[in-house]
mmCIF file of the N, C-alpha and C atoms, coordinates in Angstrom:
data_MODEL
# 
_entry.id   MODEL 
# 
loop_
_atom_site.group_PDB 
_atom_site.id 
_atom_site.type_symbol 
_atom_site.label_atom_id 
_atom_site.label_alt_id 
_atom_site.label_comp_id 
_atom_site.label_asym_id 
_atom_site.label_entity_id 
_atom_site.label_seq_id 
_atom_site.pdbx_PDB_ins_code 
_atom_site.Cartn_x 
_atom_site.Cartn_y 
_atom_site.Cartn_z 
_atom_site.occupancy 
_atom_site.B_iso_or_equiv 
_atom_site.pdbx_formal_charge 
_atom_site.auth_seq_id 
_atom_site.auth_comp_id 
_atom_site.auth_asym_id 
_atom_site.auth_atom_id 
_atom_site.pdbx_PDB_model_num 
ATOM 1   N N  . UNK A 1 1  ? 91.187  104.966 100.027 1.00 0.00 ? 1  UNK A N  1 
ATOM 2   C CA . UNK A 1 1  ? 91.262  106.394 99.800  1.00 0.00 ? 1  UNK A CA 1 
ATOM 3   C C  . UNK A 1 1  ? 91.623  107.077 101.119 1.00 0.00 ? 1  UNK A C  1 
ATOM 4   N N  . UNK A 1 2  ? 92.516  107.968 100.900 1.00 0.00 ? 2  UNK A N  1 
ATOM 5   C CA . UNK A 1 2  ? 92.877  108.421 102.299 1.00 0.00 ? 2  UNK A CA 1 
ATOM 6   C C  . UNK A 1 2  ? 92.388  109.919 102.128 1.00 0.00 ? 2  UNK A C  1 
ATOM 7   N N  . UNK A 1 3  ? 91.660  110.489 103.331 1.00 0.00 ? 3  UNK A N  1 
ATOM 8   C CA . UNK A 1 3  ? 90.997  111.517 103.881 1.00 0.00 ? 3  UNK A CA 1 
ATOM 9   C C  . UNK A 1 3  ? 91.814  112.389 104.384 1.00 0.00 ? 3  UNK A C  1 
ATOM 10  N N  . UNK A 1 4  ? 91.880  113.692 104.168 1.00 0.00 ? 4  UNK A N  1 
ATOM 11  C CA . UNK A 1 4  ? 93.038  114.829 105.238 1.00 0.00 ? 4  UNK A CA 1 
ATOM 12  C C  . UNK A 1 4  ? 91.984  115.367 106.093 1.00 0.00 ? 4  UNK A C  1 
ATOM 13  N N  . UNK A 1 5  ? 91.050  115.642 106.906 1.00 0.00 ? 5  UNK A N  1 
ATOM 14  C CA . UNK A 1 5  ? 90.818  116.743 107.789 1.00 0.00 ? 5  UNK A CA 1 
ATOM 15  C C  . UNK A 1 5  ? 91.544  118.175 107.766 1.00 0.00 ? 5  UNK A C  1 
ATOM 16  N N  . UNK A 1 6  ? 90.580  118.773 107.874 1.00 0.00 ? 6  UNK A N  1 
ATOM 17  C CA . UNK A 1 6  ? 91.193  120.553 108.011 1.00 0.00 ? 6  UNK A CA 1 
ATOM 18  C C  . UNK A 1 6  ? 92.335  120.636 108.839 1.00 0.00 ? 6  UNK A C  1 
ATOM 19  N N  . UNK A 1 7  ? 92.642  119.876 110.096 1.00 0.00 ? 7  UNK A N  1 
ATOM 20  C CA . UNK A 1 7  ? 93.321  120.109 111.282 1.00 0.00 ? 7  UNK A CA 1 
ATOM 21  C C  . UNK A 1 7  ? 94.516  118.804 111.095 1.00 0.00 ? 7  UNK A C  1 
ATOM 22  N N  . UNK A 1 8  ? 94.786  118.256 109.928 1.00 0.00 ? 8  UNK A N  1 
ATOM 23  C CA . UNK A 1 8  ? 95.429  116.823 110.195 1.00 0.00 ? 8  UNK A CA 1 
ATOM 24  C C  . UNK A 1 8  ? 96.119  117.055 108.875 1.00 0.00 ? 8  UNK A C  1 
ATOM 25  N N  . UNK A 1 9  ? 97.233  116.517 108.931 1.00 0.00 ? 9  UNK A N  1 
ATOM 26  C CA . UNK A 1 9  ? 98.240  116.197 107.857 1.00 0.00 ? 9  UNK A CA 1 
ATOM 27  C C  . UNK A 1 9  ? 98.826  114.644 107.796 1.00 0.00 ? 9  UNK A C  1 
ATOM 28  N N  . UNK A 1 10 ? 99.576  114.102 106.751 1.00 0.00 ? 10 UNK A N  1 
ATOM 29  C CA . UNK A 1 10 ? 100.000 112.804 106.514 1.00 0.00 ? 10 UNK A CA 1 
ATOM 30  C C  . UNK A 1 10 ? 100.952 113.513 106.124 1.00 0.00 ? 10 UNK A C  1 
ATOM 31  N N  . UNK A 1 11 ? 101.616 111.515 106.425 1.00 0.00 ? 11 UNK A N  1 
ATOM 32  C CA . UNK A 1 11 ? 103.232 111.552 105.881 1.00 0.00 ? 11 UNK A CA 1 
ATOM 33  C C  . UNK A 1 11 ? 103.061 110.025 104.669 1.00 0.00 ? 11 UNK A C  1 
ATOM 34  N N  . UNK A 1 12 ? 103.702 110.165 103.502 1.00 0.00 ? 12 UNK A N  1 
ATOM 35  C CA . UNK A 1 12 ? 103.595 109.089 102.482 1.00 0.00 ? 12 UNK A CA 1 
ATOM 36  C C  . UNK A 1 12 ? 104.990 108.676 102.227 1.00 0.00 ? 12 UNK A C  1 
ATOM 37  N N  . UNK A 1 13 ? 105.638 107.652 103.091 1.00 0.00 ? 13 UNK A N  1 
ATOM 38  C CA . UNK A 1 13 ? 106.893 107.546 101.985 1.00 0.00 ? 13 UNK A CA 1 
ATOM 39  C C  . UNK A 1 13 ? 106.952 106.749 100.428 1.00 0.00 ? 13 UNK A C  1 
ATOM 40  N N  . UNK A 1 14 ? 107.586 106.799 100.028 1.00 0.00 ? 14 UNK A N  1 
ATOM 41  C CA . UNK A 1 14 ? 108.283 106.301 98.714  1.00 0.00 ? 14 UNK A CA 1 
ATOM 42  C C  . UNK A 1 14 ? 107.363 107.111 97.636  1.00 0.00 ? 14 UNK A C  1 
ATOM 43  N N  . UNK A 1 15 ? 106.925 108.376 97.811  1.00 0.00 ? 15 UNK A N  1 
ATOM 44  C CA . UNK A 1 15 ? 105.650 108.867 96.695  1.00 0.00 ? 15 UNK A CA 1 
ATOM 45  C C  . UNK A 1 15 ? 106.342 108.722 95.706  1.00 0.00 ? 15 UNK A C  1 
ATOM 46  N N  . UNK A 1 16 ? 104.987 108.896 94.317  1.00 0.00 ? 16 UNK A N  1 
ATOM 47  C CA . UNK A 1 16 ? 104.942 108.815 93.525  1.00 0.00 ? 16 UNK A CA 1 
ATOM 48  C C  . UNK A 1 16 ? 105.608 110.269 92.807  1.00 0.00 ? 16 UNK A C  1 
ATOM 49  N N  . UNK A 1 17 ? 106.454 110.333 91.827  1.00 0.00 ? 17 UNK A N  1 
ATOM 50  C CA . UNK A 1 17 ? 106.994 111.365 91.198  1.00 0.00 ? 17 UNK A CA 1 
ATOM 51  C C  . UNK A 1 17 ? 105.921 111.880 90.315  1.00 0.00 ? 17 UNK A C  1 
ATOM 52  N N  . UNK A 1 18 ? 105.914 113.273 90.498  1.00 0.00 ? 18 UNK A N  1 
ATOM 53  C CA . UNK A 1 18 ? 105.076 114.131 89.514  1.00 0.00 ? 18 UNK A CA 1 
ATOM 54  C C  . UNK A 1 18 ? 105.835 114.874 88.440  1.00 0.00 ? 18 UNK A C  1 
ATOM 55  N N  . UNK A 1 19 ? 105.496 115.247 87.630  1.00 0.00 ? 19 UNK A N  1 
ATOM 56  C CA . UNK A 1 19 ? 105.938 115.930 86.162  1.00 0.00 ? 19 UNK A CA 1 
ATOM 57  C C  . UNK A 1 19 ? 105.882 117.471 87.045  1.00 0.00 ? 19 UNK A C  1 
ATOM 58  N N  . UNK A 1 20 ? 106.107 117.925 85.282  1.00 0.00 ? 20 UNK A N  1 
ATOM 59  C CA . UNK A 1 20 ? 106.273 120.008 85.632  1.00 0.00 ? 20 UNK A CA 1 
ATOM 60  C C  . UNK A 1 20 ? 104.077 120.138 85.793  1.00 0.00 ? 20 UNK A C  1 
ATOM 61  N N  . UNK A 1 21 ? 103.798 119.330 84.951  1.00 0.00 ? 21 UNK A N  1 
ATOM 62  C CA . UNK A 1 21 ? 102.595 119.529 85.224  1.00 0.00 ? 21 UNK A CA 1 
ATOM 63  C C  . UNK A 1 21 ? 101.093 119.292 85.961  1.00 0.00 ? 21 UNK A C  1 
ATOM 64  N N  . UNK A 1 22 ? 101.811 118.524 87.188  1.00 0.00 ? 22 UNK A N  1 
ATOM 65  C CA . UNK A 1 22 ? 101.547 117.866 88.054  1.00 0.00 ? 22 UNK A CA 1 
ATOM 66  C C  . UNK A 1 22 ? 100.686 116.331 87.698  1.00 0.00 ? 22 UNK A C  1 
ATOM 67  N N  . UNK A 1 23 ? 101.110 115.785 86.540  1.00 0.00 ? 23 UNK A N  1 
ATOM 68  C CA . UNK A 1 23 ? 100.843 114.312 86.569  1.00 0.00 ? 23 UNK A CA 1 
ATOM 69  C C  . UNK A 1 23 ? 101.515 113.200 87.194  1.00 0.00 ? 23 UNK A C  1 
ATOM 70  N N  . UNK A 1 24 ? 101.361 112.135 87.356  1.00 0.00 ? 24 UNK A N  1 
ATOM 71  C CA . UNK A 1 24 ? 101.960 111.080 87.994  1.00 0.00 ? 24 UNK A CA 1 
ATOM 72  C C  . UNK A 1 24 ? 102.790 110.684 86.844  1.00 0.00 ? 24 UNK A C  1 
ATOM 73  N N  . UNK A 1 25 ? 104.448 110.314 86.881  1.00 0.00 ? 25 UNK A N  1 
ATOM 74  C CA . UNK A 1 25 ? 105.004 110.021 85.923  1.00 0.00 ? 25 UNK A CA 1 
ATOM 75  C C  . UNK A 1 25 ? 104.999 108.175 85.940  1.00 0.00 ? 25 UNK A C  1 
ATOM 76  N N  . UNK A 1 26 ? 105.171 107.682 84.575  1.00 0.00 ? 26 UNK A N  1 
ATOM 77  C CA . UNK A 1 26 ? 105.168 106.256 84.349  1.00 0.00 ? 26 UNK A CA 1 
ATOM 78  C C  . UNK A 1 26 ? 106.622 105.575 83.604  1.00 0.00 ? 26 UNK A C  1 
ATOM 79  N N  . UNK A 1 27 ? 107.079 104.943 83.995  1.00 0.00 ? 27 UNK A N  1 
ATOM 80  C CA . UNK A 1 27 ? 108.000 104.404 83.398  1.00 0.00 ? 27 UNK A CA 1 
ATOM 81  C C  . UNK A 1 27 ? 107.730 104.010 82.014  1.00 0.00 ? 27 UNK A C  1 
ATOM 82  N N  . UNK A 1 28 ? 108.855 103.055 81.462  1.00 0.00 ? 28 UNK A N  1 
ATOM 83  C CA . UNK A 1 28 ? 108.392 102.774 79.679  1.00 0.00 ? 28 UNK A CA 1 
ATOM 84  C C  . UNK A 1 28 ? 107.432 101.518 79.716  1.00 0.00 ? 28 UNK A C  1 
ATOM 85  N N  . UNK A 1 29 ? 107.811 100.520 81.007  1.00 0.00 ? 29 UNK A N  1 
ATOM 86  C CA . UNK A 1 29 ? 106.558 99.528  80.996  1.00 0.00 ? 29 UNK A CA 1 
ATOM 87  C C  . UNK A 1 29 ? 105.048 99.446  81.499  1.00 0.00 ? 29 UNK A C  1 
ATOM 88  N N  . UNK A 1 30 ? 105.321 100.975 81.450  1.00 0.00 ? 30 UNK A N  1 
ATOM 89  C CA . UNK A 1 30 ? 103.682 101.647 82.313  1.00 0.00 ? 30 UNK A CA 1 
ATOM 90  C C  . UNK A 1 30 ? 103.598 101.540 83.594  1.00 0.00 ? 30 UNK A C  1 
ATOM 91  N N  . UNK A 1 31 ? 104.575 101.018 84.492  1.00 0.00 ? 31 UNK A N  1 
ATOM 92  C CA . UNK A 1 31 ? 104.486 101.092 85.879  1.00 0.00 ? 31 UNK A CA 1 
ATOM 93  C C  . UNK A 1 31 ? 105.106 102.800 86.542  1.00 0.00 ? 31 UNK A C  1 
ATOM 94  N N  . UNK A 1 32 ? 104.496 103.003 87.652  1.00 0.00 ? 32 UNK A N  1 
ATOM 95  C CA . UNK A 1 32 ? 104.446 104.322 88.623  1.00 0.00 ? 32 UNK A CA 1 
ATOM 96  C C  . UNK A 1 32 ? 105.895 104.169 88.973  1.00 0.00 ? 32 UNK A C  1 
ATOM 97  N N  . UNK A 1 33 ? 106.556 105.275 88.445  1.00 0.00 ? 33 UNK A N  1 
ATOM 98  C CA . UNK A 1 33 ? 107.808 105.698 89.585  1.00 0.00 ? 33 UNK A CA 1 
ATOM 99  C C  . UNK A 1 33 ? 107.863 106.032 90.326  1.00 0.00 ? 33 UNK A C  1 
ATOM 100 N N  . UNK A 1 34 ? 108.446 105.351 91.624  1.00 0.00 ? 34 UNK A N  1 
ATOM 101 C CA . UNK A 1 34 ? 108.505 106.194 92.907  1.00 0.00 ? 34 UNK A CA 1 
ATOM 102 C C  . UNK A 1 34 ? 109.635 106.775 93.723  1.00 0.00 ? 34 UNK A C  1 
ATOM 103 N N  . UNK A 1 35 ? 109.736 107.800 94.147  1.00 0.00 ? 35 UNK A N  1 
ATOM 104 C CA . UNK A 1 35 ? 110.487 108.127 95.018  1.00 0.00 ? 35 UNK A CA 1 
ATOM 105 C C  . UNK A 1 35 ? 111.142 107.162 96.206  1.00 0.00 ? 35 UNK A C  1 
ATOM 106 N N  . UNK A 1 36 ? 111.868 106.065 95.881  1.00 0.00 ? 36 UNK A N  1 
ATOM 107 C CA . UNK A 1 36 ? 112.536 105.336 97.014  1.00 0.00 ? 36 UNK A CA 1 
ATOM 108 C C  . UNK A 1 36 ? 113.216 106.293 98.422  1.00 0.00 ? 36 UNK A C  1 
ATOM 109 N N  . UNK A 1 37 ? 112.893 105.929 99.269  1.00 0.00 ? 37 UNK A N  1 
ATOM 110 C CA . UNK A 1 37 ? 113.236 106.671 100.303 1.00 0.00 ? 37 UNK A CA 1 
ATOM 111 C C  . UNK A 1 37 ? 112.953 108.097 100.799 1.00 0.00 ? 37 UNK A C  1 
ATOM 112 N N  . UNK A 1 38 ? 111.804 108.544 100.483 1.00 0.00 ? 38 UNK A N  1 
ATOM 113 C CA . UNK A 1 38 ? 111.552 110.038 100.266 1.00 0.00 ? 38 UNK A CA 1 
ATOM 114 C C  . UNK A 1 38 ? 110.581 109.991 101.403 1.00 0.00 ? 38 UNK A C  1 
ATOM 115 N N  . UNK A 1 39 ? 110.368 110.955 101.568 1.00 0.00 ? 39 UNK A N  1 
ATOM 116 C CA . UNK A 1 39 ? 108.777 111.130 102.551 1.00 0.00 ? 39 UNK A CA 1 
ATOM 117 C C  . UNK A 1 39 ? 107.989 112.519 101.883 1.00 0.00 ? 39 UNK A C  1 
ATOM 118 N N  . UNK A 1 40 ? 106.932 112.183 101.706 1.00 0.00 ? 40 UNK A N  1 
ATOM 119 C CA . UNK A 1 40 ? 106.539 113.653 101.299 1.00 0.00 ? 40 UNK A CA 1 
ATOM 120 C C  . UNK A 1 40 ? 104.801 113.841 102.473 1.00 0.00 ? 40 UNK A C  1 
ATOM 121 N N  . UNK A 1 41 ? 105.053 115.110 103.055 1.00 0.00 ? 41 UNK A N  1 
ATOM 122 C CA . UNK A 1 41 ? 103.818 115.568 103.765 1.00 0.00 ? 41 UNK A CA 1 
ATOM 123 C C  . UNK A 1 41 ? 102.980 116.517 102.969 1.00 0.00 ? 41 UNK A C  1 
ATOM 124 N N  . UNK A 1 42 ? 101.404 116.007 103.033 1.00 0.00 ? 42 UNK A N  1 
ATOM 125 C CA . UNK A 1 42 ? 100.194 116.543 102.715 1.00 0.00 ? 42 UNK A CA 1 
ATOM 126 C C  . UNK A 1 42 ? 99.581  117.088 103.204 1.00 0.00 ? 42 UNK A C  1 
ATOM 127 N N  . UNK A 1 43 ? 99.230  118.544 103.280 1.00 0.00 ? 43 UNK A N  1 
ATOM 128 C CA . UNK A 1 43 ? 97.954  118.607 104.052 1.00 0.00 ? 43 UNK A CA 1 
ATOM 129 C C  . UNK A 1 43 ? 96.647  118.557 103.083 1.00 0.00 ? 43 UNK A C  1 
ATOM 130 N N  . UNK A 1 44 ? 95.400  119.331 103.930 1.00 0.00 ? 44 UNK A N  1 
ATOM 131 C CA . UNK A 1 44 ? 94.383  119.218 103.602 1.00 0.00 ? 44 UNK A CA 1 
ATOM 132 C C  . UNK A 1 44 ? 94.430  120.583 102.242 1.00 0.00 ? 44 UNK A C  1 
ATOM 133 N N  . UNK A 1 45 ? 94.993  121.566 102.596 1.00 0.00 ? 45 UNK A N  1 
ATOM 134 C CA . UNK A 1 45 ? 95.094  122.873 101.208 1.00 0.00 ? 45 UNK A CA 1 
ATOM 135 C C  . UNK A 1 45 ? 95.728  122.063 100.184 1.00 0.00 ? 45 UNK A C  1 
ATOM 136 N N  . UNK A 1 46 ? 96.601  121.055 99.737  1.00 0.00 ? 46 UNK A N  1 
ATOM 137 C CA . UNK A 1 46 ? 96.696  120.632 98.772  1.00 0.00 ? 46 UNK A CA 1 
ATOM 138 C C  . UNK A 1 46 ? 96.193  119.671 98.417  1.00 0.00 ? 46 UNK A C  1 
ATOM 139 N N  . UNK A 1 47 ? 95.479  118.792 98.841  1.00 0.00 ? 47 UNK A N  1 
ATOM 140 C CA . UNK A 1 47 ? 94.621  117.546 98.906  1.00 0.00 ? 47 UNK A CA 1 
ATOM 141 C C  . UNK A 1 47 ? 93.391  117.571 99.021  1.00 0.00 ? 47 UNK A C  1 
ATOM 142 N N  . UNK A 1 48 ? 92.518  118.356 99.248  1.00 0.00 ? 48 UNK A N  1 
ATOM 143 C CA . UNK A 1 48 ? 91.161  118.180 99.589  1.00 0.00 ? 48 UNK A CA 1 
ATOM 144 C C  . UNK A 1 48 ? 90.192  117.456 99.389  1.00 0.00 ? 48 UNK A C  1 
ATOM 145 N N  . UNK A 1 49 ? 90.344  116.504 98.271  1.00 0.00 ? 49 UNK A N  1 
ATOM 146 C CA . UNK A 1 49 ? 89.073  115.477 98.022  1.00 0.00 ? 49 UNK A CA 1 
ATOM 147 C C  . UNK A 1 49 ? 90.228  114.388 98.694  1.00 0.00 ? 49 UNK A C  1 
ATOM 148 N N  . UNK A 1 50 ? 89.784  113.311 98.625  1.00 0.00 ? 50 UNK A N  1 
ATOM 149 C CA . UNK A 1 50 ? 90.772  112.251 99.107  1.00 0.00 ? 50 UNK A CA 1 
ATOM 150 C C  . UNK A 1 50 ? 91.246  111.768 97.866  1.00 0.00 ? 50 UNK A C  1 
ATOM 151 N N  . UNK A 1 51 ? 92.480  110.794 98.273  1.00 0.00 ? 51 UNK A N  1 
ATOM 152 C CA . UNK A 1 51 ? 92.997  110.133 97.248  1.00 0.00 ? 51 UNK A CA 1 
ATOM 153 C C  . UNK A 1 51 ? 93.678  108.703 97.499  1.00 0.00 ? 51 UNK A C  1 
ATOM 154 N N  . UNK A 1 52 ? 94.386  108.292 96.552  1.00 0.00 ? 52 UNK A N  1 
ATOM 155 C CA . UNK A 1 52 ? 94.001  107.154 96.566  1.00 0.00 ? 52 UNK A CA 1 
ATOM 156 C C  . UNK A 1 52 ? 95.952  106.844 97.000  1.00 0.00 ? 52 UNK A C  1 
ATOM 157 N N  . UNK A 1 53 ? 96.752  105.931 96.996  1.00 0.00 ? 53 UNK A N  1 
ATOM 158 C CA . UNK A 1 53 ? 97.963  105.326 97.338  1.00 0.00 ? 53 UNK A CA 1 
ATOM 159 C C  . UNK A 1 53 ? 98.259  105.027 96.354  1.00 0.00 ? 53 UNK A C  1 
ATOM 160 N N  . UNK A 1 54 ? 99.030  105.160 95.398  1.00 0.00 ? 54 UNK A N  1 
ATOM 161 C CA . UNK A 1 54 ? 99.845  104.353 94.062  1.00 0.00 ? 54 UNK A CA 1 
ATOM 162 C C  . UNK A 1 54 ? 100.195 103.346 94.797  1.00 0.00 ? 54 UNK A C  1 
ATOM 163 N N  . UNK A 1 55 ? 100.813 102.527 93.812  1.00 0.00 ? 55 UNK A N  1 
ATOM 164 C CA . UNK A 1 55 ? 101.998 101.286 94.172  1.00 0.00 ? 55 UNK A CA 1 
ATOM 165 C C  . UNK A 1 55 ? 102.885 101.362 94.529  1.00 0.00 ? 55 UNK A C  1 
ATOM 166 N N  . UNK A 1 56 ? 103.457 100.943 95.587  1.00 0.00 ? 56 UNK A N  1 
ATOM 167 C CA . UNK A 1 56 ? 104.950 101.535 96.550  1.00 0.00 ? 56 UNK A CA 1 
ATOM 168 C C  . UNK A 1 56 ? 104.622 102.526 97.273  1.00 0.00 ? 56 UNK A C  1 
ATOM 169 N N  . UNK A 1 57 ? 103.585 103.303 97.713  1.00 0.00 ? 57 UNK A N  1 
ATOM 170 C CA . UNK A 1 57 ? 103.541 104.423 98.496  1.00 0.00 ? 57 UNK A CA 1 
ATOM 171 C C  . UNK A 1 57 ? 103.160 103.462 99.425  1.00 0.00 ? 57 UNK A C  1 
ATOM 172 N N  . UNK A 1 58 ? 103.512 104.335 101.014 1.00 0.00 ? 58 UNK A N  1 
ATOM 173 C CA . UNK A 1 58 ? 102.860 103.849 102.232 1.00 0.00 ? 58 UNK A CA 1 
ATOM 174 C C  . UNK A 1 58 ? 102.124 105.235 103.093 1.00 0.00 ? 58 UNK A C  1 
ATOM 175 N N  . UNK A 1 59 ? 101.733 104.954 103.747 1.00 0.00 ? 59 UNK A N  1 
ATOM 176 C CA . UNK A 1 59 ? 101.206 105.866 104.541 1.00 0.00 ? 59 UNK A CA 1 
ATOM 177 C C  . UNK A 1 59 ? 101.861 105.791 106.148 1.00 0.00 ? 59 UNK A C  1 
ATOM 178 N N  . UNK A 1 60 ? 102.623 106.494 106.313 1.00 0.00 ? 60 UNK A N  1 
ATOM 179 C CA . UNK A 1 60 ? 103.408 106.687 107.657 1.00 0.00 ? 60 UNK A CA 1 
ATOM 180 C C  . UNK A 1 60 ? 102.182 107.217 108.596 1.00 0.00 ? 60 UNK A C  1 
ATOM 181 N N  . UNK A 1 61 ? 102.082 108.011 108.585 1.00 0.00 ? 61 UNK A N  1 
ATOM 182 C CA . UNK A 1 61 ? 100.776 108.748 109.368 1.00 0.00 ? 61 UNK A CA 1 
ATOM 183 C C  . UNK A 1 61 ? 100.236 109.392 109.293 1.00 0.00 ? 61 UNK A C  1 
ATOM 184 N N  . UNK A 1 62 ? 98.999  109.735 110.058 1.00 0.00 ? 62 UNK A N  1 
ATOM 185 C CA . UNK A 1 62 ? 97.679  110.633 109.830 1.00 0.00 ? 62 UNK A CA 1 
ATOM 186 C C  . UNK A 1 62 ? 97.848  111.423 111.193 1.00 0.00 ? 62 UNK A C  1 
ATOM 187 N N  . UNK A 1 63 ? 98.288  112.909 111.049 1.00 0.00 ? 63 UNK A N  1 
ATOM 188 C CA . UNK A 1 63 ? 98.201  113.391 112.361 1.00 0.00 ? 63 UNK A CA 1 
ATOM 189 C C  . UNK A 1 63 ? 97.388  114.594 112.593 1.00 0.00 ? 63 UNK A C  1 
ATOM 190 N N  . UNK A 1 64 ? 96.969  115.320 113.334 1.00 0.00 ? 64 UNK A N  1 
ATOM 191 C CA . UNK A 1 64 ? 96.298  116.637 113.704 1.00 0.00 ? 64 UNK A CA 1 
ATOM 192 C C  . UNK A 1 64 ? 97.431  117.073 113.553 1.00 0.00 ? 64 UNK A C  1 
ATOM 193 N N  . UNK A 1 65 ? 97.697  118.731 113.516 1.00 0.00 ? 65 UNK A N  1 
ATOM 194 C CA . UNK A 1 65 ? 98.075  119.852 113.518 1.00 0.00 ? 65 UNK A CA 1 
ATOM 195 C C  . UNK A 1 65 ? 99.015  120.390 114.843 1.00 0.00 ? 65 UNK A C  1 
# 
């Protein structure tokens, strides 16, 4: 589970694609689609509890502000 701090942001490449309604979308064999080559940054205002890495996501880094 990865943690944001108030003062710290991440970088995730290959995330996971979300819908209009912010679910995680699934392919037809039930596996996670991901964004190949993407990077997407988090902070702590949109993340606040921790969460967890789908399949194919990585975690580039955890930085302060």
């Amino acid at each position: 589970m990865i943690v944001i701090a108030h003062n710290q942001y991440c970088c995730i490449s290959n995330p996971v694609m979300k819908g209009d309604d912010g679910a995680v979308v699934k392919g037809p064999q039930g596996y996670f689609k991901n964004r190949l080559g993407f990077n997407e940054y988090r902070v702590r205002e949109h993340y606040p509890r921790p969460f967890p890495l789908y399949p194919g996501e990585e975690l580039k880094e955890l930085k302060e502000k």
